[in-house]
N, C-alpha and C positions, 0 to 999 in steps of 0.2 A: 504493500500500500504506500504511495506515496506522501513523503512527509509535506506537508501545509509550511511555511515558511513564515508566515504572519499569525501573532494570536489572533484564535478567535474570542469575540466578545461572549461574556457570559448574562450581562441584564444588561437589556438596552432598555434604556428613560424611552417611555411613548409620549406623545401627547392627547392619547385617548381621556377627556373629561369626564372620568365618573367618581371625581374628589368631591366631594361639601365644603372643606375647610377652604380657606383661604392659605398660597403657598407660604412658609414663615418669612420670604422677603417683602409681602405685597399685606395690604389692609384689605384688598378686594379678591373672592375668591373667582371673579372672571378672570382669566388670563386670556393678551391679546397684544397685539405689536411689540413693542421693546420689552413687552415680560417675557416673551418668547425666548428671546436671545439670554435672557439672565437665568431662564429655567436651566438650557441647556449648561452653562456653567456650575448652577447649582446640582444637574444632576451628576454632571464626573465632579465635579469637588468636593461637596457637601455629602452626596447620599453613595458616591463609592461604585456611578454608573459605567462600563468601560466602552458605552453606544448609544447614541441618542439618534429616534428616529426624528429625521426633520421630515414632516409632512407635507405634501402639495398636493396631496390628491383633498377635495371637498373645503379647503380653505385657503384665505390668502396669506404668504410666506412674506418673509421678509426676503428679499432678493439678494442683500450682502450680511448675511447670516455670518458667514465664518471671518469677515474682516472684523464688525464688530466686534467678538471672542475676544479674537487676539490684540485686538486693540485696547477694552476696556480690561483684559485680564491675561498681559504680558507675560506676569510672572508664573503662573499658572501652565498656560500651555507652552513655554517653554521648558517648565518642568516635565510634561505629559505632551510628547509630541501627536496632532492631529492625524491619522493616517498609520501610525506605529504601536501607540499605545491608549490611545482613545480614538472613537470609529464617529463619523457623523454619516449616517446615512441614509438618503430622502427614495421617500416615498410618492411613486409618482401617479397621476391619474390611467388609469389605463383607455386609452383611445376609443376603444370595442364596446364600451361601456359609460364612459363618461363624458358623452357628446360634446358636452359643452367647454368641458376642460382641455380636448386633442392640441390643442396652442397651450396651453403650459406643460403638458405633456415635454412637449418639443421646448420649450423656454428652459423648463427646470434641465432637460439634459445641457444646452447650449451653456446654463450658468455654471457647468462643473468646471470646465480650461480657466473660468474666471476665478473660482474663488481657488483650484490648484495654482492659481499666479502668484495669490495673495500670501496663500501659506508658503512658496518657494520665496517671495520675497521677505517674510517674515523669517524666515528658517537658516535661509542665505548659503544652502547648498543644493544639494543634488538627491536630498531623500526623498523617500516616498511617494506618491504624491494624497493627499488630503483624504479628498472624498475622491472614491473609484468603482464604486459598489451604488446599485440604484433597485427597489424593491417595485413590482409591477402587482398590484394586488388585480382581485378577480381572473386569475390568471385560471386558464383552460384549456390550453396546446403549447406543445412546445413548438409550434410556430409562433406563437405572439412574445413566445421568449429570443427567438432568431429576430423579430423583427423590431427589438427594442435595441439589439445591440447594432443592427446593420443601420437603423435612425441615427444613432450617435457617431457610428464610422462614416456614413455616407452624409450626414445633415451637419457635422460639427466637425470631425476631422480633417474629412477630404476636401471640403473645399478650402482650408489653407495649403494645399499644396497647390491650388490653379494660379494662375499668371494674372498678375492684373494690370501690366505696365506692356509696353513696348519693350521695355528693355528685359524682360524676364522675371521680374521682381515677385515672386512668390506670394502669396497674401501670409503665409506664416512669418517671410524674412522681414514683415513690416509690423503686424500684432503678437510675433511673437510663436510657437510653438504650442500645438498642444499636449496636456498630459493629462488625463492618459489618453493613448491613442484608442485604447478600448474599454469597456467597462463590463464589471461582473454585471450578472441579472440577476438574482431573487424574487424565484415566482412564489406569491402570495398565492396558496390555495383555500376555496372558501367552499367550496360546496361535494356535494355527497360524489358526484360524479367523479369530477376532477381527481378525488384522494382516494373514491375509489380504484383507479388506476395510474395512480403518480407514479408507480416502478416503471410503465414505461412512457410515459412523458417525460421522465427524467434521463431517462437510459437513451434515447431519441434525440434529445436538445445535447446530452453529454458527447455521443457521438457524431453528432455534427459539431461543436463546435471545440470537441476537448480541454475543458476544462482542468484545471490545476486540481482545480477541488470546487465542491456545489454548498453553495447555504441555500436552505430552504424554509420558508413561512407558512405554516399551518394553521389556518385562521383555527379560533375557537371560539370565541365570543358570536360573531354571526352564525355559525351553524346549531348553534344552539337556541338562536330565534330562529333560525328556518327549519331546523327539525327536533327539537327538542334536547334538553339535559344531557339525557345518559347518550342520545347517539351520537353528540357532538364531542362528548368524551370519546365514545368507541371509534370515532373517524380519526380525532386525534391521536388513538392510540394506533389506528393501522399505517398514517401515517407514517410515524416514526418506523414500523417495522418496517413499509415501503422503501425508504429510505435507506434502511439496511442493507434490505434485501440488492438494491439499485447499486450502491456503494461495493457490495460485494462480486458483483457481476461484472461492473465498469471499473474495479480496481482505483477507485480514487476514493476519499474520503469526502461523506457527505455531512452537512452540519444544520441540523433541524433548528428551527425558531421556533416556539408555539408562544402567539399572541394571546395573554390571559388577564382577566382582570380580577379583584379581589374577592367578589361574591362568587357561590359556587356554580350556580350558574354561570359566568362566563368567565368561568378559571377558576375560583378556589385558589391565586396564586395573591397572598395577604401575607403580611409579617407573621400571621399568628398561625401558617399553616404552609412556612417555606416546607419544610423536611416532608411534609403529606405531599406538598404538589410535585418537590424531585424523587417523591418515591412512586407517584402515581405514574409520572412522565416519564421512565425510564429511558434513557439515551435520548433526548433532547439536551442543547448545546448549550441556547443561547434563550430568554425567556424577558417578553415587556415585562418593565415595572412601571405600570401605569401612574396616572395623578393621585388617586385614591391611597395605593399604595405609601406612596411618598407624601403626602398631605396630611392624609385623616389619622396620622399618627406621629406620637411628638417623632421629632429630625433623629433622634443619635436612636430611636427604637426601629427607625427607617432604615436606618444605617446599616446598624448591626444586620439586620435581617437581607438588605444586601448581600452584607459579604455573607452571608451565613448561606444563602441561593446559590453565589457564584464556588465555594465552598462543595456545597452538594452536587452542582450539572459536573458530566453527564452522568452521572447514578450509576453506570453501567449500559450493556448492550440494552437495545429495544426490544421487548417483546414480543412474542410470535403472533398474530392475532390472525384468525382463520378469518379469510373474506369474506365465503360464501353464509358461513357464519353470521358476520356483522350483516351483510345484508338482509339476510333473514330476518333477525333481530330487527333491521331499522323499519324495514316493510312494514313490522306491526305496530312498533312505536309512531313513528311517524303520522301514520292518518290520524289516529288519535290525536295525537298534537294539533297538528296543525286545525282538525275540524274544532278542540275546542277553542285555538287563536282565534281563526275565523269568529266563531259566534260574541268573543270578550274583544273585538276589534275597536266595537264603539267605543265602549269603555276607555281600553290601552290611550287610546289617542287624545280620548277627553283627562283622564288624567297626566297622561304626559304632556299636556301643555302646561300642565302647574308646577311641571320639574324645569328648576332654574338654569339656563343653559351654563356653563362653566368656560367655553372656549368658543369664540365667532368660525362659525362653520357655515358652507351652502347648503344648499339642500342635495340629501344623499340619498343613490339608487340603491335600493337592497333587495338581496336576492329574492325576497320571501313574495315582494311585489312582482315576479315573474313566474311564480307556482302556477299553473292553469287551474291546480283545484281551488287556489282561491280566488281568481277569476279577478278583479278588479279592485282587490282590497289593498288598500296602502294601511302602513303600519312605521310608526317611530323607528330611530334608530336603536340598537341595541343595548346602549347608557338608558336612555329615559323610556324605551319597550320597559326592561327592567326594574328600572324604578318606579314604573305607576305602577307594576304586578302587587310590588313590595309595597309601594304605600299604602294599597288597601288591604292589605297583609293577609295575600293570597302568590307567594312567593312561586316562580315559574317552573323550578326544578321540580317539580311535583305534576306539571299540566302532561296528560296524555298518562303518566303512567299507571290508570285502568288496565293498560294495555298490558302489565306486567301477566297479568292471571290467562293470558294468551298465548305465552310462552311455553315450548313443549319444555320438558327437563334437560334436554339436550344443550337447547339456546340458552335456559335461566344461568344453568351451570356455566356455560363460555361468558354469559354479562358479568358474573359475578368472581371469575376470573379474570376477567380482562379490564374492569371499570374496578380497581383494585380497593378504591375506599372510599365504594359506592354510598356505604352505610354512615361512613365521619363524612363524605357532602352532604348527603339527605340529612341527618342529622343538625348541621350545623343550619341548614337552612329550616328544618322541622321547627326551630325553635322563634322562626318572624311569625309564622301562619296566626292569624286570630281567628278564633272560633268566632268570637263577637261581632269581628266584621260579617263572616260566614252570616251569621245568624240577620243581622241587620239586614241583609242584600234578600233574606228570607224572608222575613217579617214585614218589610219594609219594602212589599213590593213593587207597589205605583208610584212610590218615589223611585225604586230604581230602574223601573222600566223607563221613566221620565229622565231619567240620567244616563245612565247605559246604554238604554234598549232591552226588548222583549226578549232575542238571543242571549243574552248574558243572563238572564233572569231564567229565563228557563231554560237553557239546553247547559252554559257555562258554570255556571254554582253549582248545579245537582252532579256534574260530570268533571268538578274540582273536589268535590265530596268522596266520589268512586275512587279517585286517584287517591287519596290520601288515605282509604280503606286501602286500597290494593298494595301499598306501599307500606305497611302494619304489618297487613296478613302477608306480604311475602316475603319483607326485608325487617319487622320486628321493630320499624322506625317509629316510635310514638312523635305527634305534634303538639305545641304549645309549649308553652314559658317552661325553665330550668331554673329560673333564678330572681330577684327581684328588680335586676337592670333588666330582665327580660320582660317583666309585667310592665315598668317602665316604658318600655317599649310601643307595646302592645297597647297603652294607652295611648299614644302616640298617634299611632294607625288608627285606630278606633275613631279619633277626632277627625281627622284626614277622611273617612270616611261618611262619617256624619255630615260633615261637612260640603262636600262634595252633592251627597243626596238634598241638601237642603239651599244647596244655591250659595253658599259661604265658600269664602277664599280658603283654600286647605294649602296655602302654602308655611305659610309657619312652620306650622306642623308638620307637614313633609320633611320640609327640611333637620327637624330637630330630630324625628326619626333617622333619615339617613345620617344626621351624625351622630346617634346612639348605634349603628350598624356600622358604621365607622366606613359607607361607600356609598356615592348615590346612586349608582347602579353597575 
């Protein structure tokens, strides 16, 4: 196997918004323009990040990101060279999908020679170059991987070698040279398809273009709004075996990312459950640490838990995870799911517009709005999907699995093998659930038909009820409070509830709940 020659990063800083707090440099918990640039600082300095994703897909970037760095914080990344020993690496719109962004698509790759200038000028030799690495999410073929790298050779490299003078005069021998003349890809995979067969989309893009070595992004967080909990776990987990398996075939070494956020729904990856997520994630490399993470908990507890991540990856090899298996498994999961999002749709959406945004964003395509079974229904993004599940404290890791007692012994046995600590996620999330809101959406049914909808009232409650019987009788997982912050809690929701039904602003409330859950979604 060949050796890699540059570390790899272990926690990359995201800028995924699903913190409450405000960051400890700022009094406002929105972050937006020049907080940007001093999150990333803060995250390689302060919290012990060795990768920050700079994002362009769905909001607007600052365009000289990495001068500012080095400029306001000389001493710093002269200590921690950009490119060698901390990683900045953006994340782009994908063209195929994000119509409207195809021009920054093309901008963000054009600004990398610029700010590799910046950092050769600050550096004042001949290392590395900076940023060289660009992640492609929604990815689906490894041709949209081929044709993000031949955009940057043919759109940004090659035309510095054309003539632009009479006298020969090179467009490079006048702006300068670019670096790098080529750049890695990191396909972002997000859906059931795509990871179900990432060994050879990987094995396909590697032999075309021969790679040194491959990093790879495993969404987790959307796939678990477009198909639920556990199967968004079991994709992440066949991922990583993909991976493996891919690595082992093509003789190069492969390096997983899995995007995760702090609730278990979409990651379970929190300070208070590092060692459960690198034990869950076996052979994964490199892992976001979201705002949440970093925010909703004091700085040096953030900290530690950093290194205590970087520490634990990669755990060891990936696990085996039978396909035909997982797909079984998701076949039955899935409709259940998704039919009872479908009917809580109204809902989701009315509540999540009282979840406070934390970071200026456009408006984002998600995959779940391209299901045909759900036909025409738009739905939040995956932060505030999340957070209005929880604030009427009907937590989503629990939606669809009814569908457990459907399961032959065959497939229970492979879930409960392979989704290794099924019972501490259920668990951890068992203890937002309110019976009292449960009961209120019961009791209280003309008002929440008037608020909801008639779906939610009768097909979504009664079939959120099953679920969390199914998940007792199969997994021994009881709901409700453990503790007295947990009744806390739940009084919390309750109000947010109430409120809601009654025409009252449930923001307060919301918000004090996600900061007793210490994530807003």
């Amino acid at each position: 196997m060949r050796e890699v020659e540059r570390p790899i990063p272990r926690a990359m800083a995201s800028q995924h918004p699903d913190h409450v707090s405000a960051p400890p440099w700022s009094s406002d918990p929105m972050i937006a323009g020049e907080d940007e640039v001093v999150e990333v600082y803060w995250a390689y300095a302060e919290y012990g990040a060795d990768e920050v994703m700079w994002d362009a897909e769905g909001k607007d970037i600052d365009p000289h990101v990495l001068r500012k760095l080095i400029t306001s914080y000389p001493d710093y990344f002269r200590s921690k060279r950009l490119g060698k020993e901390v990683f900045l690496t953006f994340r782009l719109p994908n063209p195929s999908i994000e119509v409207v962004e195809r021009k920054v698509f093309l901008e963000t790759l054009q600004s990398i020679p610029r700010h590799n200038d910046v950092a050769r000028a600050f550096y004042g030799d001949e290392g590395p170059p900076a940023v060289f690495e660009v992640i492609l999410p929604f990815t689906t073929s490894h041709v949209e991987l081929l044709r993000v790298g031949e955009s940057y050779r043919k759109a940004v490299a090659a035309p510095l070698k054309e003539r632009i003078d009479f006298q020969g005069t090179r467009l490079a021998d006048w702006v300068g040279e670019i670096e790098p003349e080529s750049v890695g890809v990191i396909p972002l995979v997000e859906d059931l398809g795509t990871i179900s067969r990432l060994e050879q989309l990987l094995v396909k893009y590697a032999e075309l273009v021969g790679p040194k070595y491959l990093r790879v992004f495993l969404a987790r967080s959307d796939p678990a709004m477009n198909y639920g909990f556990v199967v968004a776990v079991l994709l992440a987990k066949y991922g990583l075996w993909a991976c493996r398996r891919a690595s082992e075939q093509l003789g190069i070494q492969i390096f997983p990312i899995i995007g995760a956020g702090s609730l278990p729904f979409r990651g379970h990856n929190s300070p208070e459950n590092v060692e459960g997520f690198a034990e869950e994630y076996r052979g994964v490399h490199t892992v976001t640490v979201q705002s949440a993470f970093r925010y909703d908990y004091p700085v040096e507890q953030a900290r530690t838990a950093v290194s205590r991540l970087k520490s634990a990856l990669p755990g060891g090899e990936a696990r085996e995870v039978d396909r035909e298996l997982m797909l079984r498994v998701a076949s039955k999961l899935v409709p259940a799911f998704q039919g009872s999002v479908e009917a809580a749709a109204r809902a989701i959406n009315l509540v999540a517009s009282y979840v406070p945004p934390r970071r200026a964003r456009r408006q984002h395509v998600g995959l779940f709005g391209y299901s045909r079974r759900v036909g025409s229904i738009t739905l939040p993004r995956a932060i505030p999907f999340t957070a209005a599940l929880y604030s009427i404290g009907m937590p989503p890791e629990f939606i669809g699995l009814r569908a457990l007692s459907s399961l032959t012994e065959e497939e229970f046995d492979f879930l409960k093998e392979t989704h290794v600590n099924i019972r501490r996620d259920l668990e951890a999330a068992a203890r937002r659930v309110s019976w009292e809101c449960i009961s209120l959406f019961s009791e209280n049914r003309d008002e929440a038909r008037s608020a909801f909808g008639s779906e939610f009232v009768e097909r979504f409650v009664p079939s959120y009820v099953e679920d969390l019987s199914a998940v007792e009788e199969n997994l021994g997982v009881k709901t409700g409070p453990r503790s007295l912050s947990d009744r806390v809690y739940l009084k919390a929701v309750e109000i947010v509830a109430i409120s809601v039904l009654t025409g009252l602003d449930p923001r307060q409330e919301l918000v004090r709940a996600a900061s007793l859950r210490r994530s807003l979604g």
